[in-house]
Residue frames as qw, qx, qy, qz and C-alpha x, y, z in Angstrom:
[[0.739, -0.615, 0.209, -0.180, 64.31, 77.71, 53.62],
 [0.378, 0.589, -0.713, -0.043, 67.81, 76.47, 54.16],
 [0.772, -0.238, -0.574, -0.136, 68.43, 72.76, 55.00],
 [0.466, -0.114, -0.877, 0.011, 69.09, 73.28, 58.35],
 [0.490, 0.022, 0.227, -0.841, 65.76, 75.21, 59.20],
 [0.760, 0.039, -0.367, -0.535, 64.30, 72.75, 57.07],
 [0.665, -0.107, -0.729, 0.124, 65.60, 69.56, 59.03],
 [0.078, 0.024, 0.665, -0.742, 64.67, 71.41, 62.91],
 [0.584, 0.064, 0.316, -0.745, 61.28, 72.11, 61.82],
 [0.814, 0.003, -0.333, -0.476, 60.15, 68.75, 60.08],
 [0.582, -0.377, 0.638, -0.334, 59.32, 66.45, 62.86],
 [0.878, -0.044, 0.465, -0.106, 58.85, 63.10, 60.26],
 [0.240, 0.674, -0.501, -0.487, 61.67, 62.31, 57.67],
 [0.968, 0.168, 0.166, 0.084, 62.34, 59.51, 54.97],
 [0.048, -0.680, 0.609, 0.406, 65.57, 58.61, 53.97],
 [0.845, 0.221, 0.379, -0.304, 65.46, 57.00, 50.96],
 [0.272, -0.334, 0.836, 0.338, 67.81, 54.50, 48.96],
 [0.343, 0.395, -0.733, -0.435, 68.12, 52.65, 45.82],
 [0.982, -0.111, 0.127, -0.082, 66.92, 48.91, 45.63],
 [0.878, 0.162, 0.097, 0.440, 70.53, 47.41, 45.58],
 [0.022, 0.947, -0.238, 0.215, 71.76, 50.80, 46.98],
 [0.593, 0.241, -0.619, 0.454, 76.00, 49.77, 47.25],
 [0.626, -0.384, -0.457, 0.501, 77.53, 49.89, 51.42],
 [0.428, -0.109, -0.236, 0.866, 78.53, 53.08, 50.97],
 [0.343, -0.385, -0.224, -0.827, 75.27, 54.54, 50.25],
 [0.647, -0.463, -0.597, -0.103, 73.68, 52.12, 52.95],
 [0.584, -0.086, -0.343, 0.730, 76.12, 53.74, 55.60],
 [0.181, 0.205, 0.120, 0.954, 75.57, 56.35, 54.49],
 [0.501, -0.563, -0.421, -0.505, 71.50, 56.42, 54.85],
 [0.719, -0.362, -0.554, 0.213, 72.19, 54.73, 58.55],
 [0.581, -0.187, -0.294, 0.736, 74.07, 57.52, 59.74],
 [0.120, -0.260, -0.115, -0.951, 71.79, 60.09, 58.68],
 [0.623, -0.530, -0.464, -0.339, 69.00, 58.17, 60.64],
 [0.639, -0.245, -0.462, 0.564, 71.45, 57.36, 63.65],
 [0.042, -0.005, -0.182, 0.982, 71.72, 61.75, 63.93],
 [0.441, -0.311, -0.164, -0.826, 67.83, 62.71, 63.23],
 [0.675, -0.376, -0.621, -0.133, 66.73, 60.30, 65.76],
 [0.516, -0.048, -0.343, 0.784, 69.39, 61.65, 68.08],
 [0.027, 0.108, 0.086, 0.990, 67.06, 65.03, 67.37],
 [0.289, 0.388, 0.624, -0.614, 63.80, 63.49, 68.49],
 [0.545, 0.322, -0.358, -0.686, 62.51, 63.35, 64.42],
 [0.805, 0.140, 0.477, -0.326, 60.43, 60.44, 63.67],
 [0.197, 0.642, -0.610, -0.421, 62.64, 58.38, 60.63],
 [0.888, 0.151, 0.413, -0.139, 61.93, 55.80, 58.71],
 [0.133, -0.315, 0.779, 0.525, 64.87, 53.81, 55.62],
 [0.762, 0.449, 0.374, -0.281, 63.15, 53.11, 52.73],
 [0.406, -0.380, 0.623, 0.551, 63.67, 51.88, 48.99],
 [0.525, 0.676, 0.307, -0.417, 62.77, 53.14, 45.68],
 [0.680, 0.075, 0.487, 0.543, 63.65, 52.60, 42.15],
 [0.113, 0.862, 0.494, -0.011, 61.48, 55.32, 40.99],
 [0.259, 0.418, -0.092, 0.866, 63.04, 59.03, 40.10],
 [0.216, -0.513, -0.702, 0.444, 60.92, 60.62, 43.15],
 [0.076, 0.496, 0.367, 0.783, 58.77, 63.02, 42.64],
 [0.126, -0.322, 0.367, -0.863, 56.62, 65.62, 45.23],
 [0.028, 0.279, 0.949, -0.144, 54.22, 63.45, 47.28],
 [0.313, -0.377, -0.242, -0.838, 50.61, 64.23, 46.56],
 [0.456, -0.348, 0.076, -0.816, 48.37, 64.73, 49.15],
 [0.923, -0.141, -0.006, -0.359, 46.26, 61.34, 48.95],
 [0.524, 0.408, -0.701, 0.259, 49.64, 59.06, 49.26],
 [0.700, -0.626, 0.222, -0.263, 49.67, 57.21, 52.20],
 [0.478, 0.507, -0.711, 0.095, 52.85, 55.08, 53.07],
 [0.941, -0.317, -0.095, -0.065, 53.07, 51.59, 54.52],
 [0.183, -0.671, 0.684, -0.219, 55.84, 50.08, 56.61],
 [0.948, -0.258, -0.123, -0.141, 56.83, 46.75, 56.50],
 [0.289, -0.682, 0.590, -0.321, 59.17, 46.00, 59.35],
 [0.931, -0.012, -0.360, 0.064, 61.20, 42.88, 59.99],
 [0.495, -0.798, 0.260, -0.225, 62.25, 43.67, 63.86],
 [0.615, -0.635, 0.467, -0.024, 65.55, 42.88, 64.44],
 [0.855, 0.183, 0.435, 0.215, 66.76, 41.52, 61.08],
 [0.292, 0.932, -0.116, -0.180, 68.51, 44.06, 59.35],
 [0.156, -0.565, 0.776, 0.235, 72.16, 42.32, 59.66],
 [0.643, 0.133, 0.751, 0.077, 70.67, 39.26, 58.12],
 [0.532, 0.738, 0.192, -0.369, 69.07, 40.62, 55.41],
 [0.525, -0.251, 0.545, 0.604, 71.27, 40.00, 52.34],
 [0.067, 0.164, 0.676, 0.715, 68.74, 40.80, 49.39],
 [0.287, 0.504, 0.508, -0.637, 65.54, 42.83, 48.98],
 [0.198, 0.195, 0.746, 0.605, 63.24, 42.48, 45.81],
 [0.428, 0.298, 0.522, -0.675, 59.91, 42.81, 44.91],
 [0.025, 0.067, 0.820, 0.567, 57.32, 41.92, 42.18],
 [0.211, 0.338, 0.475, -0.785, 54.44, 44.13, 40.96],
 [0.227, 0.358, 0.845, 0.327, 51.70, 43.41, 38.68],
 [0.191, -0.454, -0.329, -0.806, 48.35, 45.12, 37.96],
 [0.575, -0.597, -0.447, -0.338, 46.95, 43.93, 41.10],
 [0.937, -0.285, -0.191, 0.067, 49.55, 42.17, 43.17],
 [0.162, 0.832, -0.508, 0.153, 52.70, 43.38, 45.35],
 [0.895, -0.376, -0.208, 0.119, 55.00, 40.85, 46.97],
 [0.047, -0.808, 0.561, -0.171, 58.22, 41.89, 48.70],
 [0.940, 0.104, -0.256, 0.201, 61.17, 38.88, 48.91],
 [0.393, -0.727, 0.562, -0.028, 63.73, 39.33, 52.13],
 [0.830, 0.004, -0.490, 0.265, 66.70, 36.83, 51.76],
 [0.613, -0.759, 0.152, -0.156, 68.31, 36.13, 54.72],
 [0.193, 0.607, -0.771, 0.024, 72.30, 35.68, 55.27],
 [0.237, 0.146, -0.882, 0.380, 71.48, 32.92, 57.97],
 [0.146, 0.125, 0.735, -0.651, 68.64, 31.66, 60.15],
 [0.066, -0.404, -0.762, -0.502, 64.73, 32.17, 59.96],
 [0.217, -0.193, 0.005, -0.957, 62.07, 34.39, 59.77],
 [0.124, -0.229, -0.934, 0.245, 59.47, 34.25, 62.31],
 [0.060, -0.697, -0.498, -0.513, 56.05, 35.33, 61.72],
 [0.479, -0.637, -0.370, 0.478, 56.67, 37.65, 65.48],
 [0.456, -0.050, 0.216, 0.862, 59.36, 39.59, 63.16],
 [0.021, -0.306, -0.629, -0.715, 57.28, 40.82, 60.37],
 [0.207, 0.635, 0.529, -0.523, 54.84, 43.96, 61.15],
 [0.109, 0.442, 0.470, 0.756, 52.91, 46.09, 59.09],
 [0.095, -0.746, -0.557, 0.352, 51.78, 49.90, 59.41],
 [0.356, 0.818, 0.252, 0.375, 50.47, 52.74, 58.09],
 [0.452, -0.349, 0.059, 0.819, 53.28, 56.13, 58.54],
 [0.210, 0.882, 0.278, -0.318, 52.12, 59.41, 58.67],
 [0.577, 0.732, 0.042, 0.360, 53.48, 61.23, 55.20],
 [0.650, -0.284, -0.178, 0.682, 56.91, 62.61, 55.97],
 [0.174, -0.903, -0.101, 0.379, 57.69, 66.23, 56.45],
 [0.173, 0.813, -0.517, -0.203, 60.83, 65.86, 54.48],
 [0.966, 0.048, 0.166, 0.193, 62.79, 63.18, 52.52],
 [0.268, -0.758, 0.509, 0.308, 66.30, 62.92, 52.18],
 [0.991, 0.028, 0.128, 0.003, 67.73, 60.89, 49.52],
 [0.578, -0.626, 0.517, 0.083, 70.59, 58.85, 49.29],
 [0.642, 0.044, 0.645, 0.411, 72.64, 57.47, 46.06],
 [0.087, -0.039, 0.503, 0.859, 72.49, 58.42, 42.20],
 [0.116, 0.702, 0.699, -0.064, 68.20, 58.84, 42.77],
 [0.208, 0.171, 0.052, 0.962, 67.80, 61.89, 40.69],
 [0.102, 0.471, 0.643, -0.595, 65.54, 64.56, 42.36],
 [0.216, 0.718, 0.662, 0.008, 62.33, 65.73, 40.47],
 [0.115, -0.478, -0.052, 0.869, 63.43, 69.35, 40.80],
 [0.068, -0.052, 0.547, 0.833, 62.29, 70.56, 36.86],
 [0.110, -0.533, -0.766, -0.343, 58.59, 70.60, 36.64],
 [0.207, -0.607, -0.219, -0.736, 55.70, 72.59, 37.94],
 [0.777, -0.608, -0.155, -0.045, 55.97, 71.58, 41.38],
 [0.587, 0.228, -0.446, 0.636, 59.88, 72.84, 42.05],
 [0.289, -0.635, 0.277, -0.661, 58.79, 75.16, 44.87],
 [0.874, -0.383, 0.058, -0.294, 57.26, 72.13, 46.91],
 [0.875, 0.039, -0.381, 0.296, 60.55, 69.77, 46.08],
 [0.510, 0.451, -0.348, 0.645, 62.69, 72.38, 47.28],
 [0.418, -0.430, 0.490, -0.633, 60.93, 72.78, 50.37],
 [0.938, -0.185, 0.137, -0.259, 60.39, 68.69, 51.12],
 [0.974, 0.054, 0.012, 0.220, 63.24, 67.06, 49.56],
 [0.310, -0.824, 0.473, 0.042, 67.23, 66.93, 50.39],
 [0.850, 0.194, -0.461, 0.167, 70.10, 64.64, 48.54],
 [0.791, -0.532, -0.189, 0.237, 72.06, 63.35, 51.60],
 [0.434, 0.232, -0.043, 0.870, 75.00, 65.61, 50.37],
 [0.038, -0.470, -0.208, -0.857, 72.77, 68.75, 51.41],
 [0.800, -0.535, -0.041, -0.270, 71.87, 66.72, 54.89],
 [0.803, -0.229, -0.432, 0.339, 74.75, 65.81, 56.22],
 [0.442, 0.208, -0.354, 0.797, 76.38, 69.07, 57.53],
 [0.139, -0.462, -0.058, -0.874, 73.81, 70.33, 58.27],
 [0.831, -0.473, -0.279, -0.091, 72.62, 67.65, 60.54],
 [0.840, 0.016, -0.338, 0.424, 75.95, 67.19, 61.55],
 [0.118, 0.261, -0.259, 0.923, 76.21, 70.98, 62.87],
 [0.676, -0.399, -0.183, -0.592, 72.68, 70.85, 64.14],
 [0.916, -0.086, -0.356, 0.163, 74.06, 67.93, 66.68],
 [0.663, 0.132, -0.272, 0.685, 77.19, 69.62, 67.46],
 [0.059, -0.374, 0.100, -0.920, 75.22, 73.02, 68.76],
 [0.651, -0.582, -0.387, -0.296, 72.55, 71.30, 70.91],
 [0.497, -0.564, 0.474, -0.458, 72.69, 71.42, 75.16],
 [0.974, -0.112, 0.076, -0.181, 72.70, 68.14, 75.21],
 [0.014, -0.681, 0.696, 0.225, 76.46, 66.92, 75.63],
 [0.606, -0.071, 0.789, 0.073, 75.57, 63.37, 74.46],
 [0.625, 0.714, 0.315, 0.019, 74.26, 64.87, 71.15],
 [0.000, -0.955, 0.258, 0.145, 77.00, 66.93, 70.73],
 [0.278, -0.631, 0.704, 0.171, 79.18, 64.53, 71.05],
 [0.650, 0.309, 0.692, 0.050, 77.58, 61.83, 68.94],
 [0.524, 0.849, 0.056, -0.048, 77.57, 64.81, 66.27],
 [0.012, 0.796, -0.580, -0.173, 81.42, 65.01, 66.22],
 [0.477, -0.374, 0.771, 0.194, 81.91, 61.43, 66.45],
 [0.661, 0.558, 0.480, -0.143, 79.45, 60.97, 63.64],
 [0.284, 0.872, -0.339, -0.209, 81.56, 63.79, 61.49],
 [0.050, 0.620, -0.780, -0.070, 84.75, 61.47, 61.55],
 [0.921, 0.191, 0.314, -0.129, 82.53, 57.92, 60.98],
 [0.427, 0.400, -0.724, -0.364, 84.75, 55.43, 58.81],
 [0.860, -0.118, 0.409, -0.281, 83.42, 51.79, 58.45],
 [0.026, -0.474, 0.806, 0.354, 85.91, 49.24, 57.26],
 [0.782, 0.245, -0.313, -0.480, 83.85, 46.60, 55.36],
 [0.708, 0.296, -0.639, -0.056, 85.60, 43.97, 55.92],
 [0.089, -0.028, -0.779, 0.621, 86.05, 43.94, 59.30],
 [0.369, -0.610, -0.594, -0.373, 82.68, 45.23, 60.01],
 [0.474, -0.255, -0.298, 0.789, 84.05, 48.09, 61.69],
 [0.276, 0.830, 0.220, 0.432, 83.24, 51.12, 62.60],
 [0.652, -0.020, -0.244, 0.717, 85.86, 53.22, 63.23],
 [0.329, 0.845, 0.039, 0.420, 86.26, 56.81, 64.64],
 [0.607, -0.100, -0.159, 0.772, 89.60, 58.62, 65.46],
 [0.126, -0.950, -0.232, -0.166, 89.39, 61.91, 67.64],
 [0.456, 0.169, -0.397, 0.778, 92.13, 64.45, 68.58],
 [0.312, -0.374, -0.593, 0.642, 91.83, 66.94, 71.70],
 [0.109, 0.172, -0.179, -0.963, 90.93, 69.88, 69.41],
 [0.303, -0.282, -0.662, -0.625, 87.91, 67.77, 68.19],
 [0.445, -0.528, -0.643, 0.333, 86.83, 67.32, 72.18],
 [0.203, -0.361, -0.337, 0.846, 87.18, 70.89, 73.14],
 [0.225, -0.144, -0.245, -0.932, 85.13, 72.56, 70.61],
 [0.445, -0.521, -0.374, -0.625, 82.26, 70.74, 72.04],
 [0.483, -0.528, 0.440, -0.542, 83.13, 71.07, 75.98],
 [0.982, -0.012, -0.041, -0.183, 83.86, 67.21, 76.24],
 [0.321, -0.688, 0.648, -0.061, 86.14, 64.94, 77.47],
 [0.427, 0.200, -0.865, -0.174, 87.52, 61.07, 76.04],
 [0.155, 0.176, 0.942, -0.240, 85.62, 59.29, 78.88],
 [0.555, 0.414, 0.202, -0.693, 82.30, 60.27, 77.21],
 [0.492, 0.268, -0.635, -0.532, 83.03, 58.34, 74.29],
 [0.000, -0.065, -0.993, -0.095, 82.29, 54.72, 75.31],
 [0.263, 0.226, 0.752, -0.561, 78.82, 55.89, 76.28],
 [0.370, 0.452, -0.294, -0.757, 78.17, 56.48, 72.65],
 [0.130, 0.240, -0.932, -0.238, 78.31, 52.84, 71.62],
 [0.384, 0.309, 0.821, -0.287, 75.09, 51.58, 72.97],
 [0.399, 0.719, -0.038, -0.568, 73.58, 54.64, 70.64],
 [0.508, 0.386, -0.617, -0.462, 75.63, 53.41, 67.42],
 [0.065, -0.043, 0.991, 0.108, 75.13, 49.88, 68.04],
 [0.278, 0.474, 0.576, -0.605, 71.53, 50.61, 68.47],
 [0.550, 0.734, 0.150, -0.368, 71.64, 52.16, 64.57],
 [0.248, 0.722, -0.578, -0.290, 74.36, 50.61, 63.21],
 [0.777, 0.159, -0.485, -0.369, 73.87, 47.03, 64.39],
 [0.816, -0.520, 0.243, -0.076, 74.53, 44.79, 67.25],
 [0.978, 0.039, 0.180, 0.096, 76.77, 42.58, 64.96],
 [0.691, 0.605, -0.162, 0.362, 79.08, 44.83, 64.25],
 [0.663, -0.170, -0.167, 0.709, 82.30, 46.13, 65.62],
 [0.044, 0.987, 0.101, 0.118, 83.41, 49.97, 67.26],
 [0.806, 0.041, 0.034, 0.590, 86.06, 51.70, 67.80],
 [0.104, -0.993, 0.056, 0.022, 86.88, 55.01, 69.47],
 [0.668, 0.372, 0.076, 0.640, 90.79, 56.46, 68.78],
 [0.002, -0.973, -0.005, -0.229, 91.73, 59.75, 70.39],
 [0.459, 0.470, -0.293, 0.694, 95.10, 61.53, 71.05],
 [0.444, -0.892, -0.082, 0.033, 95.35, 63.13, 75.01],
 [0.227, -0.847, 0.448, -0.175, 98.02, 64.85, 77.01],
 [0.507, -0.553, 0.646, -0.140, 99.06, 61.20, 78.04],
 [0.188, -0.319, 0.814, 0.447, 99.35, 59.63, 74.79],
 [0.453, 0.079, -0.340, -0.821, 97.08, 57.67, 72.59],
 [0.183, -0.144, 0.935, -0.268, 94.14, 55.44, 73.34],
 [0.545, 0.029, -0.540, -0.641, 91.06, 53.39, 72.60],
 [0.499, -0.010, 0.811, -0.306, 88.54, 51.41, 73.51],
 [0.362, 0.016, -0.805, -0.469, 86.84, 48.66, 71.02],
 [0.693, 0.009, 0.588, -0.418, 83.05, 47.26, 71.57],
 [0.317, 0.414, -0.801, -0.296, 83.62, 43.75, 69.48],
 [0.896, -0.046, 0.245, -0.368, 81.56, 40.15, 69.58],
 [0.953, 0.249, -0.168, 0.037, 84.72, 39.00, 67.75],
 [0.829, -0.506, 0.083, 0.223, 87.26, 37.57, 69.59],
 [0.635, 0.425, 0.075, 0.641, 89.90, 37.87, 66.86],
 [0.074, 0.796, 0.058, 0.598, 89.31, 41.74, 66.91],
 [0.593, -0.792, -0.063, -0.129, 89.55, 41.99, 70.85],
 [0.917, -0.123, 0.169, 0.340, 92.49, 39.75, 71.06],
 [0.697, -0.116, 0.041, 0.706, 94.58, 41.98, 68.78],
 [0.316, -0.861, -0.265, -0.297, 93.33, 45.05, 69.92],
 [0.870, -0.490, -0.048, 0.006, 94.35, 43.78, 73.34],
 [0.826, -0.312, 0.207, 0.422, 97.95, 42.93, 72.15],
 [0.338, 0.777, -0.011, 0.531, 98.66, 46.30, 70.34],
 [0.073, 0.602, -0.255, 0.753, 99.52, 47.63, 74.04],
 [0.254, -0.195, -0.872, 0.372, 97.87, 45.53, 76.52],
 [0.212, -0.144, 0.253, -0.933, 95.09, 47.02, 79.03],
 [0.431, 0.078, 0.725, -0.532, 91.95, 46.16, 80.32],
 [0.334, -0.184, -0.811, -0.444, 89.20, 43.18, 78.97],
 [0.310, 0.374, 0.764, -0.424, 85.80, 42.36, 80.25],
 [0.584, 0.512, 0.418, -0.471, 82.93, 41.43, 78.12],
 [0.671, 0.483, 0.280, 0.489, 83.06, 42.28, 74.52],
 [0.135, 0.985, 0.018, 0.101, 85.12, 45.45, 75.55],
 [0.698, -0.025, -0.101, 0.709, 88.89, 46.22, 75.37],
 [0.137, -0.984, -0.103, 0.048, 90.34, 49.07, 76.63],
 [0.836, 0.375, -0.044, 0.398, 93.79, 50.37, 75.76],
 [0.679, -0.610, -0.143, 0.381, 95.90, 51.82, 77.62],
 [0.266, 0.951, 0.039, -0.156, 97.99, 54.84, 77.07],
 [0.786, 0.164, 0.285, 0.523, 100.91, 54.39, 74.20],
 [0.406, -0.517, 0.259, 0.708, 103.12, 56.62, 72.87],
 [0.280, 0.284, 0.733, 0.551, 101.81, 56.02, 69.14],
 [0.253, 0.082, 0.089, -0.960, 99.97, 58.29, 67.75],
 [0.678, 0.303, 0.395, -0.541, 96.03, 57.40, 67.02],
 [0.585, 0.648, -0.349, -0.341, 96.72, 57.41, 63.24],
 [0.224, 0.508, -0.832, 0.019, 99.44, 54.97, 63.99],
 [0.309, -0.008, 0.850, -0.427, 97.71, 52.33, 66.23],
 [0.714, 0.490, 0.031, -0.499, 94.96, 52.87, 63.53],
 [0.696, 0.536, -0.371, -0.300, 96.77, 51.79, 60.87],
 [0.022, -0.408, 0.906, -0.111, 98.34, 48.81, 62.84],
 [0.571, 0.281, 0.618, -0.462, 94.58, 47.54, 63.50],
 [0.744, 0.503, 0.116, -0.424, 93.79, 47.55, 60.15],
 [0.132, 0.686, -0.696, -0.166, 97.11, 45.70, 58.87]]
C-alpha cells in the first residue's frame, strides 16, 4: 500500500518524536498534525526514546495532556523504575494548574509516523506489518501535502499549499509563508483566502506565535501579519504602510517583490 492510500484509509495516527527532539523536528511533527487533522484523522504528538517497533495487539496507550501549555513547556523528562513512572514538565513561565493536566486511554493508532533520527524496526519477522503501519515523516509529507491540495474543500486545499511553502524563523517565532500567483491558481484560489488560514495555524502552531502570508499579484506585492508583538507589527507596518487593527497588519500593495519585502522583515 502506498503512503498515500495508507494515510486516507487510517482514521487514528501517532506522530512520534524523540525526547529532546531539536525545533526542526518539532515543526516538523506540528505540521504533519496541523494537515491530518485538516483530513478529519484523529492525531495525537508523542515521545519516545525507544527504536519503535510493530505494536502488539495487547498495548494500550495513555495520554497525558496538559491543555493549553504547549508554548510553555520548555523540558520534558521522565523516570522509570521497576514499578514506578513519573513524567517532569518544566515550564518557561507561570503555573500548572491541576484543571490543565488530563489523563486518557487512546484507541491504538492505525498508523504512526515518525519524526527525527528514530530508526524504524523494518528488519525482523514482522516487516510486512511495519510497512503497512509505520511512515518516517520524509515518506508523509508529500503525500499528505498532495492529499490536501486535491480535496473539494477550498480551505484544505489551500492550507495544503500554504503548508508546502511553511518556513518558521526561530527567532522571531515566525511563521512565514511566501506565495506567487502560479501557487494560487493550481488550486482555484485567490490571496483573500489566505488570512482565513491563520485561526487554523494558530490553532496548531500556537497562539504565541507570529504569521505571515507573502504573495506576488497583478498589483504588486503584499501581506498580511497575525502578531501579539508589537515590535513585529510596527515594522511590518512601516515597510509600506497600510491597514492596523488588533494584532493584524495589512500591507498594502508595493512594487517589491515578496522575496524582497521578505528579506527586509527578516533584516
Amino acid at each position: 500500500m502506498n503512503a498515500e492510500r495508507l494515510l486516507e484509509e487510517s482514521k487514528t495516527i501517532a506522530v512520534v518524536l524523540p525526547l529532546g527532539a531539536p525545533v526542526v523536528d518539532t515543526q516538523e511533527a506540528l505540521l504533519l498534525a496541523c494537515g491530518l487533522k485538516k483530513l478529519g484523522k484523529q492525531v495525537s504528538i508523542e515521545h519516545s526514546q525507544a527504536p519503535l517497533e510493530a505494536p502488539s495487539p495487547n498495548e494500550r496507550t495513555f495520554v497525558v495532556s496538559l491543555k493549553g501549555l504547549a508554548p510553555r513547556v520548555a523540558r520534558l523528562r521522565y523516570e522509570k523504575d521497576a514499578k514506578d513512572l513519573k513524567l517532569y514538565f518544566t515550564l518557561s513561565r507561570g503555573e500548572l494548574f491541576p484543571e490543565a493536566l488530563s489523563l486518557q486511554l487512546q484507541n491504538q493508532a492505525d498508523l504512526t509516523i515518525i519524526v527525527g533520527d528514530q530508526p524504524l524496526e523494518r528488519n525482523n519477522t514482522q516487516t510486512q506489518l511495519l510497512a503497512a503501519s509505520m511512515l518516517s515523516a520524509r515518506e508523509a509529507k508529500h503525500p499528505l501535502l498532495n492529499l490536501l491540495r486535491s480535496q473539494e474543500d477550498p480551505q484544505a486545499r489551500l492550507l495544503g499549499m500554504a503548508l508546502s511553502q511553511l518556513e518558521y524563523i526561530s527567532r522571531l517565532d515566525l511563521y512565514l509563508i511566501a506565495l506567487r500567483e502560479e501557487h494560487l491558481r493550481s488550486i482555484h484560489l485567490e490571496h483573500k483566502n489566505l488570512p482565513l488560514l491563520i485561526p487554523e495555524l494558530r490553532g496548531s502552531f500556537g497562539d504565541q506565535s507570529s504569521y505571515l502570508f507573502l504573495f506576488d499579484s497583478p498589483l504588486g506585492a503584499q501581506g498580511v501579519l497575525w502578531s501579539s508583538s508589537p515590535h513585529l507589527r510596527k515594522k511590518f507596518h512601516d515597510m509600506g504602510g497600510g491597514q492596523q487593527k488588533g494584532f493584524w497588519t495589512l500591507l498594502r500593495p508595493t512594487p517589491l517583490s515578496s522575496e524582497k519585502i521578505k528579506h527586509a522583515f527578516l533584516s
